[in-house]
C-alpha positions in Angstrom: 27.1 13.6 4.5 27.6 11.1 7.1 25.7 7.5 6.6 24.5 8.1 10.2 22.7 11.6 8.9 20.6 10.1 6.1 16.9 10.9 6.7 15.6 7.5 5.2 12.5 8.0 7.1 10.6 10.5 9.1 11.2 10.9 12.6 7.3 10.0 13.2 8.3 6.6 11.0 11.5 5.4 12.8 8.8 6.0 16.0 6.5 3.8 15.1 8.8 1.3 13.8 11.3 0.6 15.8 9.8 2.5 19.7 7.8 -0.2 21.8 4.1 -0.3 21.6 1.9 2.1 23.2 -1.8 0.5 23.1 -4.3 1.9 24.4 -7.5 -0.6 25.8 -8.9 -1.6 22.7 -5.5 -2.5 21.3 -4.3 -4.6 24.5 -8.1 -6.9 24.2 -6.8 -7.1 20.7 -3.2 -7.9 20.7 -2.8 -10.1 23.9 -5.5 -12.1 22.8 -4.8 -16.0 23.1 -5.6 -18.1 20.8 -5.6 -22.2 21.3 -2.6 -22.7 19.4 -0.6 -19.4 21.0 -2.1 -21.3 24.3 -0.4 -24.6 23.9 2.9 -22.2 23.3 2.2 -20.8 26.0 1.8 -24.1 28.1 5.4 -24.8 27.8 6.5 -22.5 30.6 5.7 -23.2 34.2 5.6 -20.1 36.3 3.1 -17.1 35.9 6.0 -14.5 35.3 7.4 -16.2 32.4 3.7 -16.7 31.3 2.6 -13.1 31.4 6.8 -11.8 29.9 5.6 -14.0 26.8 2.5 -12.4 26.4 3.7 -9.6 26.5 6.7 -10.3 23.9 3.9 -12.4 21.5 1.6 -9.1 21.9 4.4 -6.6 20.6 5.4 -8.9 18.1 1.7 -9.4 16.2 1.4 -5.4 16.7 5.0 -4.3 14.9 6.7 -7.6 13.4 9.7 -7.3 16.1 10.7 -8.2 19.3 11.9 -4.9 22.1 14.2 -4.6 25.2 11.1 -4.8 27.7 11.2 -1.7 30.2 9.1 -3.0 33.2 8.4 0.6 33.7 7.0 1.7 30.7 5.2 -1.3 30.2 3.8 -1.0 33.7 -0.1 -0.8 32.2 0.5 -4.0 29.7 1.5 -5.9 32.0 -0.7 -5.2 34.4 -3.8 -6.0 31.7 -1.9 -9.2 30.9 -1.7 -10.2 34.6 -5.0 -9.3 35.8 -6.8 -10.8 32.3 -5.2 -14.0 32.8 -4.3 -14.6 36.4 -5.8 -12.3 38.3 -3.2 -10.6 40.1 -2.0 -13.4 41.4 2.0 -12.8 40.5 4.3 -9.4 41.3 5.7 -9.2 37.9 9.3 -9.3 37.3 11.7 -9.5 34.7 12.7 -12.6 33.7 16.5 -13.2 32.7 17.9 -12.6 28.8 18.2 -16.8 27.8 14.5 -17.4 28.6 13.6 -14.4 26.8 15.8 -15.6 24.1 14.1 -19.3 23.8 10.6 -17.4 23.9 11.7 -15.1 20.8 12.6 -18.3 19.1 9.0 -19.6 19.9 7.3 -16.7 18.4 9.3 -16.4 15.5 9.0 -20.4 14.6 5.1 -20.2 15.3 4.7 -16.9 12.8 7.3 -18.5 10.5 9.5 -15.5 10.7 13.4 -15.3 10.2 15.5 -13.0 12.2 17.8 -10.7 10.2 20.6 -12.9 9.9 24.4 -12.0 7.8 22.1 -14.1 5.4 19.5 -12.2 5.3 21.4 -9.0 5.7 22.7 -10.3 2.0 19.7 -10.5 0.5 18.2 -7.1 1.9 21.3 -5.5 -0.2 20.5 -7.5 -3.1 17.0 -6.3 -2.9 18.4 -2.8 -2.0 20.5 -2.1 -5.1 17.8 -3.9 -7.3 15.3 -1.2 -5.7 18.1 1.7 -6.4 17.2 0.7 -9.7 13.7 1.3 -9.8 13.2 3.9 -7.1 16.8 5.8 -6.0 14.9 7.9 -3.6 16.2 7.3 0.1 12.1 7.6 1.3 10.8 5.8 -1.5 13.7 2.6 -1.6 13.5 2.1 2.2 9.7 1.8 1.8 9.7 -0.3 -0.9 12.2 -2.6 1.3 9.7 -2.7 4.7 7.1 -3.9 2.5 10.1 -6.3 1.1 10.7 -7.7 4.9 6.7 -8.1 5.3 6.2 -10.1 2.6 9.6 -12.3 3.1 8.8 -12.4 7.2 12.0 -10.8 7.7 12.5 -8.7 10.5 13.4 -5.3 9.6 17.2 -4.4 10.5 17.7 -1.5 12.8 17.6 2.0 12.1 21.3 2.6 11.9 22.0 -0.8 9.8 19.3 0.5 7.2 21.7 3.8 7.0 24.6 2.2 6.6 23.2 -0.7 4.2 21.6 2.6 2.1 25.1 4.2 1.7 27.2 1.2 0.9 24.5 0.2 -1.7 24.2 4.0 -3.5 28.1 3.9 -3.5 27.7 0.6 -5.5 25.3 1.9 -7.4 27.1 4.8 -8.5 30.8 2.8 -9.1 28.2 0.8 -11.6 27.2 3.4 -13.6 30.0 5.4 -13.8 32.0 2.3 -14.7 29.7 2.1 -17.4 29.9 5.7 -18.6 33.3 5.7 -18.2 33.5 2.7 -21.2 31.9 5.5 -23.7 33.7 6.3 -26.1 36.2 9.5 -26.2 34.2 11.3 -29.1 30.7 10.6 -27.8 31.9 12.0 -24.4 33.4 15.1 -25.8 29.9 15.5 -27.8 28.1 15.0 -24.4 30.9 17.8 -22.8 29.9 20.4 -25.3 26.7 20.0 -25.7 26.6 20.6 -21.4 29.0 23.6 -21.8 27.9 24.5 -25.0 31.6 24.8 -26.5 30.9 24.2 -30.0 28.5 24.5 -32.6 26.9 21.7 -31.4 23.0 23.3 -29.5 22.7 23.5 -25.8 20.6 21.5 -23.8 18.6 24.3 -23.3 18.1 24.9 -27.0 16.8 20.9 -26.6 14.6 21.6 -24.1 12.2 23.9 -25.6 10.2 23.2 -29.0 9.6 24.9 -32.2 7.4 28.1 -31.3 5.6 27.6 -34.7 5.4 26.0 -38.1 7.2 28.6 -40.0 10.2 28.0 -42.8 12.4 29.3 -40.4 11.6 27.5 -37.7 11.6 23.9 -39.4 15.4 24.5 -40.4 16.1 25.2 -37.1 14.4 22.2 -36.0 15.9 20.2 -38.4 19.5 21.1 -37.9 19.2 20.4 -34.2 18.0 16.5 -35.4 21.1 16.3 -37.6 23.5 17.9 -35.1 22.1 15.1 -32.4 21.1 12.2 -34.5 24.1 10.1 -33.7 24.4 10.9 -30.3 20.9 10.3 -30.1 20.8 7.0 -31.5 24.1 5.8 -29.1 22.4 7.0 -26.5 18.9 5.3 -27.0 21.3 1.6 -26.9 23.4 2.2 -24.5 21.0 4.1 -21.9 19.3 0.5 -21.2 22.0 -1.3 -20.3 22.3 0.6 -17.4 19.0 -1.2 -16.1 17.5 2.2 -14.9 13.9 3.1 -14.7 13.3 6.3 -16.2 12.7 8.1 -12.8 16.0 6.6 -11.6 17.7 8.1 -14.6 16.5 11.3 -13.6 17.0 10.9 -10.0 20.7 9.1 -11.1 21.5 12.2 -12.7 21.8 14.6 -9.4 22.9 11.9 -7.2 26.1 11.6 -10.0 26.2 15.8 -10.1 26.2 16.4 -6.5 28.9 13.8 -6.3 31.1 15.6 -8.4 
């Protein structure tokens, strides 16, 4: 599967994370609200259309935590509220250039003490990614956990196509780590494991595992009871080595198809 293919998110959630704002009324009184201190920010530039651009790029920010490629177009109603709210009309709106847009984008991001998602940064999200793989190896349920990550770190949240890639490199990792692991087993253990999958031997099948005694007769206790003696060894290496991989117990579970459908 390409890395460009993964479905980390719903189309509905990429919208909503990444497209610009679309407010309606209620949410443009409530996001290009000024406040004193966002007022003496605002004080630093001199003419009305760099006044109303960074309203307009402080408003998108409070509503998704990012800053957008402003489309004068589609943000025709915005700034129209902005520019009648605050100066009535007075200024035919037009785009300002990209290095004062820049230096406002700094502004913002210094006053909500946010970082931009630096090589740094980048670093740490793939720390945090392959400590989530851990916990939660799900595409849906990893990603998720790493928005709520960049919230509470005031990171902004890498684009779309980085989160793909990032996803891929780090389930690759993931996977060279526990194999590396499994691969350090030893011969006999892994021939054990081999025919208890194929069921080559007299050891049982995992099938045979899965289901328990039907009842409590003689017959049914020897059964039992041979299984345990068949598996107690593996069992117990099993039950010391399975930790070490630092695995929740859903991500062994979930570890287990990734590493099938890989082979």
């Amino acid at each position: 599967m390409s890395e460009r293919t993964i479905n980390l998110l719903s189309k509905s959630e990429v919208s909503d994370i990444y497209d610009s704002p679309d407010f309606d009324d209620h949410e443009r009184d409530l996001y290009f609200a000024i406040d004193e201190n966002e007022a003496d920010i605002l004080a630093h530039f001199h003419t009305v259309n760099t006044k109303i651009f960074f309203i307009l790029q402080l408003g998108y920010f409070k509503a998704k935590h990012r800053f957008f490629r402003i489309d004068a177009k589609k943000a025709r109603r915005d700034i129209n509220f902005i520019n009648k709210k605050f100066y009535q009309n007075k200024s035919t709106f037009t785009p300002i250039s990209r290095e004062p847009g820049y230096q406002q984008r700094k502004l913002i991001l210094s006053y909500f003490k946010y970082q931009e998602c630096s090589d740094i940064q980048l670093h740490k999200l793939k720390e945090q990614f392959l400590l989530l793989l851990k916990l939660c190896p799900r595409p849906q349920n990893a990603i998720r956990e790493l928005i709520t990550y960049c919230d509470t770190q005031n990171i902004i949240l890498p684009g779309y196509r980085k989160l793909q890639d990032m996803y891929t490199e780090c389930v690759s990792i993931e996977m060279r780590r526990i194999s590396k692991v499994i691969d350090g087993f030893p011969l006999k253990v892994m021939n054990e494991i081999e025919e208890l999958i194929s069921h080559t031997s007299g050891l049982v099948s995992l099938n045979d595992i899965r289901y328990d005694q039907s009842d409590f007769s003689y017959s049914e206790i020897i059964e039992e009871t041979s299984k345990v003696r068949e598996l107690s060894s593996l069992y117990l290496f099993c039950k010391q080595q399975i930790p070490i991989l630092g695995l929740s117990q859903n991500a062994i579970r979930i570890t287990v198809i990734m590493l099938n459908n890989t082979q």
